[in-house]
N, C-alpha and C positions, 0 to 999 in steps of 0.2 A: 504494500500500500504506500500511498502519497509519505511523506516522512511526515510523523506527529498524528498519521491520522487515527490510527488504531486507539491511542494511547487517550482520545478526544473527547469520547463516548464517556457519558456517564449513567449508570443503568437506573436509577431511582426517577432522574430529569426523562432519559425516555418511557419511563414507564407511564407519567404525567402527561405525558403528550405524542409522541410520535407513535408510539403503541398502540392507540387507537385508530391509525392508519396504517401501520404496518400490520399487523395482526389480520387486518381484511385482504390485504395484497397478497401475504403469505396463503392464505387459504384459495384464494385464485390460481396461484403460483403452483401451488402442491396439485388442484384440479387439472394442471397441463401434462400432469407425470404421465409418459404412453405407456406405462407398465404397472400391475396390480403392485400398489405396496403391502397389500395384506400378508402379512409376517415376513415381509422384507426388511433387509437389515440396511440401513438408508443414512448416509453419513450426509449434515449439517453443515457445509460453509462459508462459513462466516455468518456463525448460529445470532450472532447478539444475546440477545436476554429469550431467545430460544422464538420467535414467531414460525417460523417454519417446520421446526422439531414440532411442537404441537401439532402444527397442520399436517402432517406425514404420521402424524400419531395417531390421530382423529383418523385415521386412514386403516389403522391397524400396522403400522410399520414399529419397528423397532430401530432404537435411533442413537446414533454417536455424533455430538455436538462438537465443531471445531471453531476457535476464533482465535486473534490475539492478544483481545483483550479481558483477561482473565476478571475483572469486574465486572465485565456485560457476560461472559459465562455465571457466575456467581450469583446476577442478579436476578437470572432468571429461572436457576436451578433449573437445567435442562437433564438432568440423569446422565448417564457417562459423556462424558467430554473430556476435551486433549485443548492445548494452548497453543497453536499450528497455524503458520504462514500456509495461504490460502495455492501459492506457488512451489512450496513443499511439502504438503504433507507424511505424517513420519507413521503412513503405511504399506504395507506392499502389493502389488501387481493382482486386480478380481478382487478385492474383499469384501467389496460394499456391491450389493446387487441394484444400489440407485445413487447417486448424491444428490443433494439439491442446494443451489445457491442464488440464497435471495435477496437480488442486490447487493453482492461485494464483489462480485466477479467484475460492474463497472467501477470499483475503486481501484482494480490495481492497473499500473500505469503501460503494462504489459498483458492485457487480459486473455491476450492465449497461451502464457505459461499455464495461468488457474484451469484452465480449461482444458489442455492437457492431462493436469494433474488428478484433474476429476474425472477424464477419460481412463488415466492410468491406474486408478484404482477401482475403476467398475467394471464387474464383471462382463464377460462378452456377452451380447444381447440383455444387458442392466440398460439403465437408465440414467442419464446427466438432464438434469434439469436448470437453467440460469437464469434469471431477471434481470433485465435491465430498466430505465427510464428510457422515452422515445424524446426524440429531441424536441418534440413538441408538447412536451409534460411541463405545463407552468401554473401558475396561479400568481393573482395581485398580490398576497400575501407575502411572498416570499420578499421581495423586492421591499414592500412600506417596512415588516419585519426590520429586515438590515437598516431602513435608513432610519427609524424610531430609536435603534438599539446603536445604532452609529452617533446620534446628536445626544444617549445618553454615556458615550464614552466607547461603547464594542470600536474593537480593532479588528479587522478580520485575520485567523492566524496565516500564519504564510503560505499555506499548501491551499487554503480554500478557493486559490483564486484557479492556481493550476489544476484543482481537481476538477471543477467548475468548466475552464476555457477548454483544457486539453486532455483531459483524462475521462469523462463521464462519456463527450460523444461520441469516443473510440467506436460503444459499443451502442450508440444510439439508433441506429435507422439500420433496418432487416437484414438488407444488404451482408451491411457491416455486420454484425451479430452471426450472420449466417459465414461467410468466410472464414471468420474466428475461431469459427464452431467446426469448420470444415478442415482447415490448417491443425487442427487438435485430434482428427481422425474421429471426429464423432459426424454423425448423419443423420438429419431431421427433418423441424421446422422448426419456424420461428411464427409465435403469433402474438396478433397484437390486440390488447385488452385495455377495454375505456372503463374504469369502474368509479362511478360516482359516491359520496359522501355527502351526508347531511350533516353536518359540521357546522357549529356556532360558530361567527368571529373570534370569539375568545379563546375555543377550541382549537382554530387554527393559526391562532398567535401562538400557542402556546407548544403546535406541532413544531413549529417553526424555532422555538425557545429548546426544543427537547435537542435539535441537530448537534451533531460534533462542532461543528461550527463558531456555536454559538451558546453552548449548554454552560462550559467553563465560567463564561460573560457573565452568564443569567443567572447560576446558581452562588454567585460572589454576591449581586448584590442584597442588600435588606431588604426587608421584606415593603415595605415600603416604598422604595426608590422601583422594589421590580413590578409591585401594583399601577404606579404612576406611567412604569415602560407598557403595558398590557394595556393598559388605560387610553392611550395613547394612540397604539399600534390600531387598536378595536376603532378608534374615532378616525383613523385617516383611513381606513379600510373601507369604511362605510358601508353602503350596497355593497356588494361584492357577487359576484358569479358563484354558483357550486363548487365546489370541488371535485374533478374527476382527474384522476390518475388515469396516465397515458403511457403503457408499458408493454412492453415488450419479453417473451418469454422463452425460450430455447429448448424445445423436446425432444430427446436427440437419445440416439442410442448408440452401447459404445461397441467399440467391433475389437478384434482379436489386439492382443499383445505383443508387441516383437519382440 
């Protein structure tokens, strides 16, 4: 990942807020897997606070949670889990009959190492599942967020800008996702999913507050000063369109070993 990014996350702050939007992604996510997880043994990358481990669970899969952030493992007590770069994982060749990776495969800056890597640990005809954002995933929020959180002192850290410009679209649009996926020796599809949220303003200030981005920021200040930033963020937001997430999803299966 970006340098600093793993390390960003805090699991308490997404549990408050980005949770309530990932947890619904994850379960979209897990719907794309093109093979039965029922008692399939289905490795997690880049589990976080575990949204996708439940939804593979919910499935009847049996699950090993990987991240490198050992606090967002912790927070979410996801049942066994490893502290594993997304680009190395420390298992070997077939062991997992599925992986699934929801949304980190677009954080690393190289995302056909990860991709590989979850080829290389899936058994032949298993399953790699990946998420991405489509380039055209945005909301008003995200933008008034920053600049509410910017005029109350946020700095953005250094890598946000690069994950943002040069790193998320790597794996944005089909195309792309699909070659990435194909250079990695996995063979599918890629489909793309619009799922809508009824979500408060303050809900989705508060998704926005939960990011690695910006969670450090938010959870320094008192409680006060962070009422007055929410306060704020809710009033320049005003109307605001729905929320619908525009993602993109990679069902691919993995084929023999060299």
């Amino acid at each position: 990942m970006t340098g600093g990014f793993a390390g960003a996350y805090d699991g308490r702050a997404w549990a408050a807020g980005p949770a309530r939007v990932y947890d619904v992604l994850a379960g979209a996510v897990a719907g794309c897997c093109p093979v039965d997880l029922d008692g399939a043994l289905v490795l997690d990358v880049g589990a976080g606070t575990g949204a996708a481990t439940r939804a593979v669970r919910a499935r009847g899969a049996r699950t090993v949670a990987a991240d490198l952030s050992p606090a967002m493992l912790r927070a979410g007590e996801p049942g066994p889990a490893v502290v594993a770069d997304a680009t190395r994982l420390p298992f070997g060749p077939g062991v997992f009959d599925a992986v699934v990776a929801a949304f980190s495969m677009n954080h690393l800056p190289e995302p056909g190492l990860g991709l590989a890597e979850a080829a290389r640990v899936t058994r032949p005809g298993g399953a790699v599942v990946a998420s991405t954002y489509a380039v055209d995933d945005t909301h008003p929020v995200k933008a008034v967020v920053e600049r509410v959180a910017a005029a109350h002192g946020w700095v953005p850290p250094p890598w946000a800008e690069e994950l943002k410009t040069r790193v998320l679209p790597i794996l944005g649009e089909p195309g792309r996702l699909a070659a990435e996926a194909a250079g990695a020796g996995l063979r599918g599809r890629v489909h793309r999913l619009e799922i809508p949220f009824d979500l408060t303003a303050a809900e989705l200030v508060e998704w926005r507050l939960g990011m690695a981005q910006m969670t450090a920021f938010a959870t320094a200040l008192d409680p006060r000063a962070r009422a007055r930033l929410v306060a704020g963020a809710v009033a320049e937001l005003g109307a605001h369109p729905p929320l619908i997430r525009r993602v993109l999803v990679l069902a691919a299966i993995a084929g023999n070993h060299a």
